[in-house]
PDB file of N, CA, C and O in Angstrom:
ATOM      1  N   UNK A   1       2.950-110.587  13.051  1.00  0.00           N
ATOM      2  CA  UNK A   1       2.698-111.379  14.230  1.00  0.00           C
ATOM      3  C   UNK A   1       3.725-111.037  15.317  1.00  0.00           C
ATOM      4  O   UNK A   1       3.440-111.180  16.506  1.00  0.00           O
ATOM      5  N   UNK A   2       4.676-110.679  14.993  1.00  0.00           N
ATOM      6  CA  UNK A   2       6.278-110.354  15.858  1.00  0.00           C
ATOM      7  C   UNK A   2       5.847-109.222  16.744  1.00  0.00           C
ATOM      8  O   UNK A   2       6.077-109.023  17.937  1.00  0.00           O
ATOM      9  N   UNK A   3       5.138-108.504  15.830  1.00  0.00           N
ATOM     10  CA  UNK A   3       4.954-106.768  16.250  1.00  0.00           C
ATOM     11  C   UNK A   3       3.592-107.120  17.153  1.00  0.00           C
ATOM     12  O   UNK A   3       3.505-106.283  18.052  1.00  0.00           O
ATOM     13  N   UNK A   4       2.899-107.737  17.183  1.00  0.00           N
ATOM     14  CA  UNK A   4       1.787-108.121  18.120  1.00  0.00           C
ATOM     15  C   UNK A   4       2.287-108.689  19.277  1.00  0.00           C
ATOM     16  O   UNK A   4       1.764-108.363  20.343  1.00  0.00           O
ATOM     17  N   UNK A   5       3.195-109.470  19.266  1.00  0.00           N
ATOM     18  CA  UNK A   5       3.446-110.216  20.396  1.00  0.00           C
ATOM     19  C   UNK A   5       4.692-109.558  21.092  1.00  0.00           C
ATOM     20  O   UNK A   5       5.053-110.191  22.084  1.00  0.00           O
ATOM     21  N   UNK A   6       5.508-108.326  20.780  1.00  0.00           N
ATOM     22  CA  UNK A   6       5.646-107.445  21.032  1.00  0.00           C
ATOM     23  C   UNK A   6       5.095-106.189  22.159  1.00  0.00           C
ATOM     24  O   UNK A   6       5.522-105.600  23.153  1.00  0.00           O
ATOM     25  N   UNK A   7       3.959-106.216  21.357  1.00  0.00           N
ATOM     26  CA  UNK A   7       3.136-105.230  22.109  1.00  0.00           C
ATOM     27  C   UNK A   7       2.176-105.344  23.159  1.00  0.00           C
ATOM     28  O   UNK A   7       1.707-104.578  24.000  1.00  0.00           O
ATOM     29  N   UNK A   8       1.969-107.068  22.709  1.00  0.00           N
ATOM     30  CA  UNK A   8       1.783-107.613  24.283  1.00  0.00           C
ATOM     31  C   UNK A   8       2.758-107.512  25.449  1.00  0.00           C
ATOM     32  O   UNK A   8       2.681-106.757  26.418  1.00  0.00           O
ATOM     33  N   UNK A   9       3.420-108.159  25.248  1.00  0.00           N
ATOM     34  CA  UNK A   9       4.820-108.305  25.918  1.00  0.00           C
ATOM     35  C   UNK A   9       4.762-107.012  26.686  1.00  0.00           C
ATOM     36  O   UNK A   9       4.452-107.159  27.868  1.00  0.00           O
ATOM     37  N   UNK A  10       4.986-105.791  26.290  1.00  0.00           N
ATOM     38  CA  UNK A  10       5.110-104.719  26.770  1.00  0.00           C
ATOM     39  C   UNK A  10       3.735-104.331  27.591  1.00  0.00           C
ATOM     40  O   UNK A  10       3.799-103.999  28.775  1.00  0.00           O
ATOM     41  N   UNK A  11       3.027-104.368  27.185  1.00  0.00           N
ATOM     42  CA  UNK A  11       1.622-104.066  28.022  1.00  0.00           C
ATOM     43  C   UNK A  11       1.513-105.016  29.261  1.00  0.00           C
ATOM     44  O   UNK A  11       1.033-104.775  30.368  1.00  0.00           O
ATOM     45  N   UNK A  12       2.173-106.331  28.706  1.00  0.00           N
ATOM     46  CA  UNK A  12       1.748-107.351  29.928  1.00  0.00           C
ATOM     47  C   UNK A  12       2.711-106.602  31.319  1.00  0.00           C
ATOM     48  O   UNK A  12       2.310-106.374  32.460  1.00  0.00           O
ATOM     49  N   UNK A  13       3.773-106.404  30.857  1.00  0.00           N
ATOM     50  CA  UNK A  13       4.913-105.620  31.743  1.00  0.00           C
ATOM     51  C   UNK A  13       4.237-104.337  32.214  1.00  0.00           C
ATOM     52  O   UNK A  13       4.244-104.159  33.432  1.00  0.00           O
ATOM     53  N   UNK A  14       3.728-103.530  31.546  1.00  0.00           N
ATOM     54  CA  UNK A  14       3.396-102.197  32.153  1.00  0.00           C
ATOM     55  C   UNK A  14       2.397-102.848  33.477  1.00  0.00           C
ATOM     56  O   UNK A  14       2.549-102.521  34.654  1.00  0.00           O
ATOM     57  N   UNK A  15       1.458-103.742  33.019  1.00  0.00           N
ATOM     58  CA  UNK A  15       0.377-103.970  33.634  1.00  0.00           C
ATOM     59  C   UNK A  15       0.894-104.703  35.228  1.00  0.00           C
ATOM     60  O   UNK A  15       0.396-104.347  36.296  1.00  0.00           O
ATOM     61  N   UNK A  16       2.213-106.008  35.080  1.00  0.00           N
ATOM     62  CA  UNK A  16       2.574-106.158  36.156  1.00  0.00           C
ATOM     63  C   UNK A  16       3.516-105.469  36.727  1.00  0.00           C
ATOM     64  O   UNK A  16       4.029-105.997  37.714  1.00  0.00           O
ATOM     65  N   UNK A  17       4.119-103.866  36.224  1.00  0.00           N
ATOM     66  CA  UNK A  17       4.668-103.063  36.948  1.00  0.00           C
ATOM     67  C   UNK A  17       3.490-102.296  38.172  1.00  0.00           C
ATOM     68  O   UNK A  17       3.522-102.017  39.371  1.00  0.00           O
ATOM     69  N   UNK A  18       2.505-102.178  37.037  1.00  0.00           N
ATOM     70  CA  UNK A  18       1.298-100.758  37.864  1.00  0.00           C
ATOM     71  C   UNK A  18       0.583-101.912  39.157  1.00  0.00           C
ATOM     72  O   UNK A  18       0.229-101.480  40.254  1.00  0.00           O
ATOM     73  N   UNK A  19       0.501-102.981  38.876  1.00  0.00           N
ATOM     74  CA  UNK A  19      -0.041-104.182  40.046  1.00  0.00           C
ATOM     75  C   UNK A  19       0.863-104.150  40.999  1.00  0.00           C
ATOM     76  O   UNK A  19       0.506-104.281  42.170  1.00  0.00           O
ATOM     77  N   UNK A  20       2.535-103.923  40.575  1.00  0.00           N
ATOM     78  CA  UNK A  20       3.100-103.932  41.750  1.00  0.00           C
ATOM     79  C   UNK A  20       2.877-103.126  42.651  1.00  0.00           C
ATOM     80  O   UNK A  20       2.415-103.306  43.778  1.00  0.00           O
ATOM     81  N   UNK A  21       3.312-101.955  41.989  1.00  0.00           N
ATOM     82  CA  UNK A  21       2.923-100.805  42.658  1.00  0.00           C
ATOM     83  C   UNK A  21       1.688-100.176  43.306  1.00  0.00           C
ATOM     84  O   UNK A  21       1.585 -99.416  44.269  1.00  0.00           O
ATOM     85  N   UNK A  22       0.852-100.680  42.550  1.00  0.00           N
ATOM     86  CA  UNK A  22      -0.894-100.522  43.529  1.00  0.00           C
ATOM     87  C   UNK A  22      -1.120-101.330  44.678  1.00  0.00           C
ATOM     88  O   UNK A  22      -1.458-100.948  45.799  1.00  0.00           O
ATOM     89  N   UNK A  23      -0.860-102.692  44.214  1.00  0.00           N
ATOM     90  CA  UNK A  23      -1.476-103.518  45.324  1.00  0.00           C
ATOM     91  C   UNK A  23      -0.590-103.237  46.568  1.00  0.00           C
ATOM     92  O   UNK A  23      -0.955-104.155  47.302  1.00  0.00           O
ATOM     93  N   UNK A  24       0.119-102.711  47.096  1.00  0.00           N
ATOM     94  CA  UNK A  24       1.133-103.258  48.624  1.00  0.00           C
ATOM     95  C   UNK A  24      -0.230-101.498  48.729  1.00  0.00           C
ATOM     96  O   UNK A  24      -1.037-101.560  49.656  1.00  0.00           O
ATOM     97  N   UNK A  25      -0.286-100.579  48.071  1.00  0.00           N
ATOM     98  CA  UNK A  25      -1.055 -99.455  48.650  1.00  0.00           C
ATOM     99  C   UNK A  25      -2.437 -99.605  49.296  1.00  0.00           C
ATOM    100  O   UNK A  25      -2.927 -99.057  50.283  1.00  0.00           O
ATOM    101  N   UNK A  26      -3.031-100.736  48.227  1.00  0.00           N
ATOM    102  CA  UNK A  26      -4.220-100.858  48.103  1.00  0.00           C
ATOM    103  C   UNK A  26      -4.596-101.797  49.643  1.00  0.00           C
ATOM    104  O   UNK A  26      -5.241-101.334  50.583  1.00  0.00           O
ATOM    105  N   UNK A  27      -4.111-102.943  49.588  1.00  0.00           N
ATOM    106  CA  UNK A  27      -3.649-103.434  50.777  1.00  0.00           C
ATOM    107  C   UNK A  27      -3.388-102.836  52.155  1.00  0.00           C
ATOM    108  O   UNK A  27      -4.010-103.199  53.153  1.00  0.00           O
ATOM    109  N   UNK A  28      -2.521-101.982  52.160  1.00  0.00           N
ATOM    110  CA  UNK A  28      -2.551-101.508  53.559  1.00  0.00           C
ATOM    111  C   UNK A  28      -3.336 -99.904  53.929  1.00  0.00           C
ATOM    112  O   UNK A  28      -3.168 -99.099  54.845  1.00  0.00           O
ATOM    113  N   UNK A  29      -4.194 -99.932  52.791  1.00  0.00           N
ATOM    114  CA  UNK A  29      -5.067 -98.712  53.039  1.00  0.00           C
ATOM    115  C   UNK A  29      -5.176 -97.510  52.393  1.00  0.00           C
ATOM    116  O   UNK A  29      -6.166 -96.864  52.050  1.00  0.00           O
ATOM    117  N   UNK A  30      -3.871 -97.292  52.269  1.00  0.00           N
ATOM    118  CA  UNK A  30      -3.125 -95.981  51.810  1.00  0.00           C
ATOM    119  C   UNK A  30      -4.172 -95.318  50.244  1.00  0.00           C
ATOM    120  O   UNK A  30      -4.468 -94.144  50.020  1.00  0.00           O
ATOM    121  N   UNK A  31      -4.477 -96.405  49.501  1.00  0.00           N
ATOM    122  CA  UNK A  31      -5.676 -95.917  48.353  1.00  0.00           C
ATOM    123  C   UNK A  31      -6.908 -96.569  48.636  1.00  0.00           C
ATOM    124  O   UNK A  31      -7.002 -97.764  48.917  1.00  0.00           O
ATOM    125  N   UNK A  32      -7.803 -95.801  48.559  1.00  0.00           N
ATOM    126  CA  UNK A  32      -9.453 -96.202  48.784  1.00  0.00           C
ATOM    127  C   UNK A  32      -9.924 -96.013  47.536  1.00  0.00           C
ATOM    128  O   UNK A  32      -9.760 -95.016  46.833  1.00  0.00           O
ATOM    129  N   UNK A  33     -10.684 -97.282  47.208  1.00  0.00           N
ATOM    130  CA  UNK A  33     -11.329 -97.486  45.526  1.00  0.00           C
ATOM    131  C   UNK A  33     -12.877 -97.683  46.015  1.00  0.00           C
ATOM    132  O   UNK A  33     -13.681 -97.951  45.122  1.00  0.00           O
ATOM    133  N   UNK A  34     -13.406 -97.564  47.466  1.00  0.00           N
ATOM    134  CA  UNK A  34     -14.678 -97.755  47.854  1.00  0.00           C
ATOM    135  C   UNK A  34     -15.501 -96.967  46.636  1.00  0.00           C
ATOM    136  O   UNK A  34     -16.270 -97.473  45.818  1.00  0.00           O
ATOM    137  N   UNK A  35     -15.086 -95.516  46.775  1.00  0.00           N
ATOM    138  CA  UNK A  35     -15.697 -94.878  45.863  1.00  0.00           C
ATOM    139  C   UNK A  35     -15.708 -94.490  44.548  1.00  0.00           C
ATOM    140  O   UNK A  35     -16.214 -93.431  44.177  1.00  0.00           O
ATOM    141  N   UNK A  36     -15.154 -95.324  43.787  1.00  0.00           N
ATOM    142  CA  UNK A  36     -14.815 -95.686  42.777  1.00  0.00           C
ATOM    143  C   UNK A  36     -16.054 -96.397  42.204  1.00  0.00           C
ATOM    144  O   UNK A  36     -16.551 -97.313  42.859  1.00  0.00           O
ATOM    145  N   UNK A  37     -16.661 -95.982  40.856  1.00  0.00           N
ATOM    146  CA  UNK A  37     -17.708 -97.061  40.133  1.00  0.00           C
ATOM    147  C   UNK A  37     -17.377 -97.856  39.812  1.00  0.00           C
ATOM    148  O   UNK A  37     -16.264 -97.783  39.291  1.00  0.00           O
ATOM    149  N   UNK A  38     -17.887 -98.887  39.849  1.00  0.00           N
ATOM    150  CA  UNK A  38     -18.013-100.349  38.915  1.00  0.00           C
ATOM    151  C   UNK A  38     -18.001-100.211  37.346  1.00  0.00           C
ATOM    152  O   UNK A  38     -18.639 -99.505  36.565  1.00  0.00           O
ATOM    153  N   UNK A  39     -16.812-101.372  37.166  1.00  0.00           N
ATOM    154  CA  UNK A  39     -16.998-101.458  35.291  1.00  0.00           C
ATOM    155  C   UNK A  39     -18.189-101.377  35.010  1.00  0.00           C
ATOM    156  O   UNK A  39     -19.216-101.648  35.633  1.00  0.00           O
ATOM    157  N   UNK A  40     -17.895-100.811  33.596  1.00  0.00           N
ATOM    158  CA  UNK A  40     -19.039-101.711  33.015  1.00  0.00           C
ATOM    159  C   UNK A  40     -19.960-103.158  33.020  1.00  0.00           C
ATOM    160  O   UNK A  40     -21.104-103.515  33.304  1.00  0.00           O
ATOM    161  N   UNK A  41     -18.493-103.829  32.438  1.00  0.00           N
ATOM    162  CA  UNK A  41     -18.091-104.883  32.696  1.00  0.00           C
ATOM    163  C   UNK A  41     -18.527-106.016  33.632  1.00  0.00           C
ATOM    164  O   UNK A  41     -18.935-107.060  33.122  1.00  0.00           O
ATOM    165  N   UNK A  42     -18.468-105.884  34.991  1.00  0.00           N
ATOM    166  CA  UNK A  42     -18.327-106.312  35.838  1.00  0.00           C
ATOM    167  C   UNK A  42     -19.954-106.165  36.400  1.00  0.00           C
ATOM    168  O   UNK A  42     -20.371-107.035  37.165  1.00  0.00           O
ATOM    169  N   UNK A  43     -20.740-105.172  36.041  1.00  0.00           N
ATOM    170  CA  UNK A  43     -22.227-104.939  35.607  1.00  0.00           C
ATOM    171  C   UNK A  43     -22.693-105.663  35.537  1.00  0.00           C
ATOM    172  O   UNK A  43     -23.271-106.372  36.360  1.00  0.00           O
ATOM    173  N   UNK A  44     -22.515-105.708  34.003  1.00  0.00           N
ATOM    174  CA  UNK A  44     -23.436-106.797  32.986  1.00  0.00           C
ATOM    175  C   UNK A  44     -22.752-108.453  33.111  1.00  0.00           C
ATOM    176  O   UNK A  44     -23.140-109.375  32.393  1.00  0.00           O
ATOM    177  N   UNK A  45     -21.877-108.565  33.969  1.00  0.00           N
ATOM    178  CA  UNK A  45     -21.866-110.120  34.248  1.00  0.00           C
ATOM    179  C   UNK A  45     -22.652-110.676  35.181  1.00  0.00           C
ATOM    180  O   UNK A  45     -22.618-111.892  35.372  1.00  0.00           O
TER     181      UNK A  45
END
């Protein structure tokens, strides 16, 4: 259970490092996801 919550821990961190770093780009233009497909996911909801 240690080693799971662990490896969250770390993913949750990677995930709000790469948010930091995307969103101020994404925001002021600098990356375009227009053309980018849709999840799957986000599909079938």
């Amino acid at each position: 259970m240690e080693e799971l919550i662990l490896a969250l821990v770390r993913k949750n961190n990677n995930l709000r490092a790469t948010r930091d770093l995307l969103l101020p780009k994404l925001i002021s233009g600098e990356l375009d996801v227009s053309t980018l497909p849709e999840p799957e996911e986000a599909l079938a909801a």
